[in-house]
C-alpha positions in Angstrom: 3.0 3.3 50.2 4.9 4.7 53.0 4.4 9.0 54.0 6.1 11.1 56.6 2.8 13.1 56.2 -0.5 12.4 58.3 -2.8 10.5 56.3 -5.7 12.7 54.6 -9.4 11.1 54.7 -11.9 12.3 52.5 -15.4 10.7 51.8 -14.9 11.0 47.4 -12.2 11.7 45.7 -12.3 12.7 41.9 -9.4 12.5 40.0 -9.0 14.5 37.4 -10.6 18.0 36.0 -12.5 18.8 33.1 -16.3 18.8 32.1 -16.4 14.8 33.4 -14.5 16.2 37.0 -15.8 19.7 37.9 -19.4 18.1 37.2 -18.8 15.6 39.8 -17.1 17.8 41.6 -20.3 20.0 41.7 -23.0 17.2 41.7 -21.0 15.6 44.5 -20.3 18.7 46.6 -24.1 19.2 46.2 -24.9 15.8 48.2 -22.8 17.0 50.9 -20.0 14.5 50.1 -17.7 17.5 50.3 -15.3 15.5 47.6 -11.9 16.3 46.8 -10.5 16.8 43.3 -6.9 16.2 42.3 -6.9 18.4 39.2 -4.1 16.3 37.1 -0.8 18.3 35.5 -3.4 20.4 32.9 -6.6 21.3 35.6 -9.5 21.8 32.9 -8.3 19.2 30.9 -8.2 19.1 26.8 -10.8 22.0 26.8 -8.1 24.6 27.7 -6.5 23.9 24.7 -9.4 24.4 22.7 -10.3 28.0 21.8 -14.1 28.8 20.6 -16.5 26.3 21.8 -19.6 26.8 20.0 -21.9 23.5 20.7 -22.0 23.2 24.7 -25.9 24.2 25.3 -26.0 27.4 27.5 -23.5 29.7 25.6 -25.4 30.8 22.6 -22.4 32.9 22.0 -19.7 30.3 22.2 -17.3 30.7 24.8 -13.1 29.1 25.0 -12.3 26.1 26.6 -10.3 27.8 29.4 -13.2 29.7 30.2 -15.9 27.0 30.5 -13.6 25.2 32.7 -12.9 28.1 34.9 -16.9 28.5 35.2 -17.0 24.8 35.9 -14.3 24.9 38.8 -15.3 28.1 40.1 -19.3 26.5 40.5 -18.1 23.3 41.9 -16.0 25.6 44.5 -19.0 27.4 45.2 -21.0 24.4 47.1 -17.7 23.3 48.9 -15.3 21.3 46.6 -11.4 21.1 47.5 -9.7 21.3 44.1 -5.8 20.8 43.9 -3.5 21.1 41.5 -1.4 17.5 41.7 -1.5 14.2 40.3 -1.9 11.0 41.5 0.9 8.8 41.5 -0.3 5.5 42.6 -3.1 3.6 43.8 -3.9 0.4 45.9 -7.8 -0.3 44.9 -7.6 -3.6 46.6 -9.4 -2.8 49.6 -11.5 0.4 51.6 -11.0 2.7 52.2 -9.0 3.0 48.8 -5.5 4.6 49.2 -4.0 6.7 46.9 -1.0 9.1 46.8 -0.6 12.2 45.4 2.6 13.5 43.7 4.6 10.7 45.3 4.0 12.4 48.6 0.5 12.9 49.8 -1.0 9.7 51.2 -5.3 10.2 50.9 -7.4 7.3 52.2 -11.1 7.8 50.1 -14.3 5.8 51.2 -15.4 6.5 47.1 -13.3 7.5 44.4 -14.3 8.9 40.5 -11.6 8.6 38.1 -11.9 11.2 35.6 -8.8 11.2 34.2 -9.7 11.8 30.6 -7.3 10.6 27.3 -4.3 12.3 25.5 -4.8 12.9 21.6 -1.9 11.4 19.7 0.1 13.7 17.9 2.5 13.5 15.6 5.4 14.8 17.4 6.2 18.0 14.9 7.3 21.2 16.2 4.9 23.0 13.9 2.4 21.1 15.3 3.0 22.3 18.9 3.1 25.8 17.2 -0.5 25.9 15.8 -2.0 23.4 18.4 -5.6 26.0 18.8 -4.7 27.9 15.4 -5.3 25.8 12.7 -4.3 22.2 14.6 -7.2 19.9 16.2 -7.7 16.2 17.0 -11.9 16.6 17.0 -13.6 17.6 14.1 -17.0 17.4 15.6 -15.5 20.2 17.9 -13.8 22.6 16.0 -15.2 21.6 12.2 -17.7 24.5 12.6 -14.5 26.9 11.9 -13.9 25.5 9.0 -17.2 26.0 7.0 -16.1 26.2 2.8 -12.3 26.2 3.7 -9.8 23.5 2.2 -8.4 20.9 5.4 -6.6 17.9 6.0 -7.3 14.9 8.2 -4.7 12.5 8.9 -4.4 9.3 9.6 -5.9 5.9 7.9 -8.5 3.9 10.2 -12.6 4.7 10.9 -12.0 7.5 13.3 -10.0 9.6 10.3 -12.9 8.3 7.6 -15.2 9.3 9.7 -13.8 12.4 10.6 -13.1 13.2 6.8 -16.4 12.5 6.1 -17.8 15.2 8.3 -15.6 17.6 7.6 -16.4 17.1 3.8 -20.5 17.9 4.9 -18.9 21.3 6.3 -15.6 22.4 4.1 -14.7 23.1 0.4 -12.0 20.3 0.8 -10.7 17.6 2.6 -7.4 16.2 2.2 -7.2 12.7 3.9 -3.3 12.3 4.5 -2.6 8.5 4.7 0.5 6.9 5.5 0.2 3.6 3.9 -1.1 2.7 0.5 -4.1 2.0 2.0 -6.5 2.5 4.3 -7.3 0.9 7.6 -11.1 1.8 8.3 -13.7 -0.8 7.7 -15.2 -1.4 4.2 -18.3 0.9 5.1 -15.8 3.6 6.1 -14.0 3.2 3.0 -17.0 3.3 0.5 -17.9 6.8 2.1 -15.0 8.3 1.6 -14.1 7.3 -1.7 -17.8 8.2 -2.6 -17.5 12.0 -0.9 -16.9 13.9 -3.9 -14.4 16.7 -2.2 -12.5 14.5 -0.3 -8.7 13.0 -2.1 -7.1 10.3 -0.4 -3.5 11.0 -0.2 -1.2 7.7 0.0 1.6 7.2 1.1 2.4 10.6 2.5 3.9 11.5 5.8 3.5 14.9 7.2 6.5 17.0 7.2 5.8 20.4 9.0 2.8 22.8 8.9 3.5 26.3 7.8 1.6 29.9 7.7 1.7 33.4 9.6 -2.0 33.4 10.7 -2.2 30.0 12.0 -1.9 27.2 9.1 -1.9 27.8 6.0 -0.2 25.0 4.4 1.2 21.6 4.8 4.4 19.9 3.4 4.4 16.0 2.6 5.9 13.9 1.6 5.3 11.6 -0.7 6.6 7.7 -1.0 9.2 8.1 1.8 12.7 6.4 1.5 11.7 5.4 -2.1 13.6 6.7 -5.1 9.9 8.1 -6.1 10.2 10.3 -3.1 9.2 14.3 -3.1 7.9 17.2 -1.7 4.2 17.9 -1.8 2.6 21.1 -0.7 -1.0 21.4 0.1 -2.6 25.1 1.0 -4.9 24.0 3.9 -6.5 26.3 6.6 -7.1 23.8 9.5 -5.0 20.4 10.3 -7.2 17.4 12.2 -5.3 14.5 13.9 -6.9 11.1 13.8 -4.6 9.1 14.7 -6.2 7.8 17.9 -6.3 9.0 21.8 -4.5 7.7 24.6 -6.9 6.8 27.5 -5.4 8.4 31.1 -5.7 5.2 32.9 -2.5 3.5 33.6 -2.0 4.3 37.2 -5.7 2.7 38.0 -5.5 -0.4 35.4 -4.1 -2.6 37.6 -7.4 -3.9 39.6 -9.7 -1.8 37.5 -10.8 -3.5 33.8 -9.6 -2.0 31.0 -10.4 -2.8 27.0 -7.3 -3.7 24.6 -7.0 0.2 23.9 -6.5 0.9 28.2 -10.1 2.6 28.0 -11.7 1.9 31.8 -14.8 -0.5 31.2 -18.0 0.3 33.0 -21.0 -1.3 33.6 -23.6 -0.7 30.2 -25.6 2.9 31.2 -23.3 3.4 34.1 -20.1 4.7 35.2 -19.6 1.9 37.6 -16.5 -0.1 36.9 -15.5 -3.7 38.4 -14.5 -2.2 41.9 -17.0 -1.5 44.1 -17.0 2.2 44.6 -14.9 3.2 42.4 -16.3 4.7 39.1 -15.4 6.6 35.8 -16.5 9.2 33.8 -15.6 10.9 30.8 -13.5 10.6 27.7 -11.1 7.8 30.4 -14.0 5.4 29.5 -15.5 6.8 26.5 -13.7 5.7 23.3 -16.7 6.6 21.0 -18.0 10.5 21.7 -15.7 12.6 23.7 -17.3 15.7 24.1 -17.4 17.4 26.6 -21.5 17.7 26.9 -21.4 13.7 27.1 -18.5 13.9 30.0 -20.2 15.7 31.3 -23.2 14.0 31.7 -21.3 10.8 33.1 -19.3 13.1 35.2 -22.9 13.3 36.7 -23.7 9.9 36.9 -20.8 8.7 38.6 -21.5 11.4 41.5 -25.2 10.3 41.9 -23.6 6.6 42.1 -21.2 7.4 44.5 -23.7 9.0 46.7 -26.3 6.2 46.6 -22.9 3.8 47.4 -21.8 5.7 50.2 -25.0 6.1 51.5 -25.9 2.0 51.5 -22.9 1.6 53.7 -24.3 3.7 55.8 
């Protein structure tokens, strides 16, 4: 990991933004471990995509994702955090202090660092998707469901995270359409018995999603129905909001190498803490939580892992 610049040392690094970063940021900067966060390529994370946020406690009035995270930065700013916008490039966790380089250029040397790197929702790669991603387009319904209260949706995809999802949407809208690929479904057999015993959600086999449509956000969805097949045609559904749940993409690559990672790439931590299987080095947020991903939750971890840093740094000292 060779630089022409000076190498940087700082005390605790965070990698990554968002409720799980800025809350270390601010817990940390608050134990005078005046840490250093390297925002990542979207600072805020997920949440500035998001546009009414309704169940963080504290804004009885709701409030958009881009703002939250601008309170969140601007707080942990205030007690003496160094944010930059940048992303780390690569990583040698192998010994302290750990040395990691920032946009292929920036060599930092950090006595503790949080990983709060968060996970990518997978999309399906349409353009009308990109269109109405924050108008009609989600991947959390236990997020943005509230919107949708007696409207007609779709959720798509076939395993326990779309049942599930369906089925929550279904205690909250008119209609749920659950768009499934394959002829059947992939959740488990308790997933599958709620949704085919939710009245107002239809399982849709064997349809693919062809584009999304409408002038005020979606409106409607085009199918299609047995693909490739000489039974093949067009279905249109009128829909006012479109979930994906087709799984999330944990930000961890550039770290898995000497930190432990599950089959799916999510970080593994100790049970009830963020540490992970390097000493000093923990994570936080949606990078090691496959289950919950809200922001209130990475949050909270966001604040454990900053307590646990302190009490590390402060038993080598």
């Amino acid at each position: 990991m060779e630089s022409t610049e000076k190498i940087e040392k700082v005390k605790c690094l965070i990698v990554g933004s968002g409720p799980a970063g800025y809350t270390a940021a601010i817990y940390a900067a608050r134990a005078n471990l005046s840490p250093v966060v390297i925002e990542g390529l979207q600072p805020g994370g997920q949440l500035t995509t998001t546009t009414e946020i309704d169940n963080f406690p504290g804004y009885a009035e709701g409030i958009t994702g881009t703002e939250m995270m601008a309170d969140l930065k601007k707080q942990a700013e205030r007690f003496g955090t160094d944010c930059r916008w940048g992303l780390v490039t690569d990583v040698n966790l192998n010994e302290r202090p750990f040395k990691l380089k920032v946009d292929g250029n920036k060599d930092i040397e950090a006595e503790s660092v949080i990983i709060a790197t968060g996970a990518t929702a997978k999309y399906l790669g349409l353009e009308s998707e990109e269109k109405y991603r924050g108008s009609g387009v989600s991947a959390c319904a236990t997020c943005d469901g509230f919107f949708y209260r007696g409207k007609d949706v779709a959720v798509v995809g076939g395993g326990d995270t779309a049942a599930e999802e369906a089925t929550y949407l279904a205690g909250l809208c008119n209609k749920v359409y659950l768009i499934v690929r394959k002829p059947f479904l992939r959740a488990s057999k308790a997933m599958q018995d709620r949704v085919f015993n939710t009245k107002n959600i239809e399982v849709l086999f064997e349809h693919n999603t062809k584009e999304l449509t409408g002038d005020n956000g979606v409106e409607g969805c085009t199918l299609i129905k047995n693909a490739g097949s000489p039974l093949e045609e067009e279905v249109k559904i009128a829909i006012d909001g479109f979930f994906l749940a087709i799984g999330h993409h944990p930000n961890s690559d550039v770290f898995n190498k000497y930190v432990d990672t599950d089959d799916e790439g999510y970080i593994i931590t100790q049970a009830g803490t963020p540490m992970t299987n390097v000493k000093g080095v923990f994570a936080c947020g949606d990078v090691q939580d496959p289950n919950y991903r809200q922001a209130i939750t990475s949050a909270a971890s966001g604040c454990q892992a900053a307590i646990e840093a302190e009490r590390f740094l402060a038993e080598l000292n």
